[in-house]
C-alpha positions as CSV (number, residue, x, y, z in Angstrom):
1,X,13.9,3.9,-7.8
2,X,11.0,3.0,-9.5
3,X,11.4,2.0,-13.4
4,X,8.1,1.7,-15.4
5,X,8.5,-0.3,-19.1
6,X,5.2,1.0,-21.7
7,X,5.7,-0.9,-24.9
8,X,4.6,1.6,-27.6
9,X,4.4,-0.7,-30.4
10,X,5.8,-4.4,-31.6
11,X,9.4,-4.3,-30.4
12,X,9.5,-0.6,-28.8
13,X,9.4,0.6,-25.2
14,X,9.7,3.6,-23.4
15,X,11.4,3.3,-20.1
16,X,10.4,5.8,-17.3
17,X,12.3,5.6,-13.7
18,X,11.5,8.0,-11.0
19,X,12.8,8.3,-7.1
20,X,9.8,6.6,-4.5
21,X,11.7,8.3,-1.8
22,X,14.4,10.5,-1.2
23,X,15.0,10.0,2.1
24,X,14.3,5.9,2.4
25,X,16.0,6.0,6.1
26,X,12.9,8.3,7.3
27,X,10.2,6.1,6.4
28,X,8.3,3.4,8.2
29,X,8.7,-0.3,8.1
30,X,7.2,-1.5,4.5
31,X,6.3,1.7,3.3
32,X,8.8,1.6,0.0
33,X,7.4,-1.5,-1.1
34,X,3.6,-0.2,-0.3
35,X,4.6,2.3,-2.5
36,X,6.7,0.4,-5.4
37,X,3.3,-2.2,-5.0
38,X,0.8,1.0,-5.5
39,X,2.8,1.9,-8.8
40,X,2.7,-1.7,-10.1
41,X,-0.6,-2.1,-9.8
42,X,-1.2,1.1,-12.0
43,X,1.3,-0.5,-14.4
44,X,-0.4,-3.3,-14.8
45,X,-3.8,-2.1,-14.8
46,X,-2.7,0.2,-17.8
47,X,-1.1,-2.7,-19.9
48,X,-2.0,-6.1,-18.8
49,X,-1.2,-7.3,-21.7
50,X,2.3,-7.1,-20.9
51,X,2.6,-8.4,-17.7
52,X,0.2,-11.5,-17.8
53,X,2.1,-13.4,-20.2
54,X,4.9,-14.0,-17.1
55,X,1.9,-16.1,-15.0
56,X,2.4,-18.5,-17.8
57,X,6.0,-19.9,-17.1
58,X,4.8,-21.6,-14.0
59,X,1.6,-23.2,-15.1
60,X,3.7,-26.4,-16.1
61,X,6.0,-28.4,-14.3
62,X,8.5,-29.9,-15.7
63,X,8.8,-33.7,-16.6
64,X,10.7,-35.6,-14.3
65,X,14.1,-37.1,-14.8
């Protein structure tokens, strides 16, 4: 399964999901993740504005004890 999250406006989304293969035992080594990586990309190339805000969390460390 594949689920893809479009925020429409301030505090709405529209959640999509769709089957990457039916059959996952007839396919070759890494080929669902090639896959779930191709439709990603697309994701985030359409809203980057969602996604890049994620990068942020692990910019800082935090303080020692």
């Amino acid at each position: 399964m594949y689920v893809t999250v479009n925020r429409v406006k301030r505090g709405y989304y529209e959640v999509h999901s769709e089957i990457l293969v039916s059959d996952p035992k007839n396919t070759k080594e890494g080929e669902i993740s090639e896959l779930h990586t191709r439709k990603l990309e697309v994701d985030i190339k359409a809203q980057p504005e969602v996604w890049l805000w994620s990068h942020r969390r692990w910019k800082h460390k935090r303080p020692k004890a």
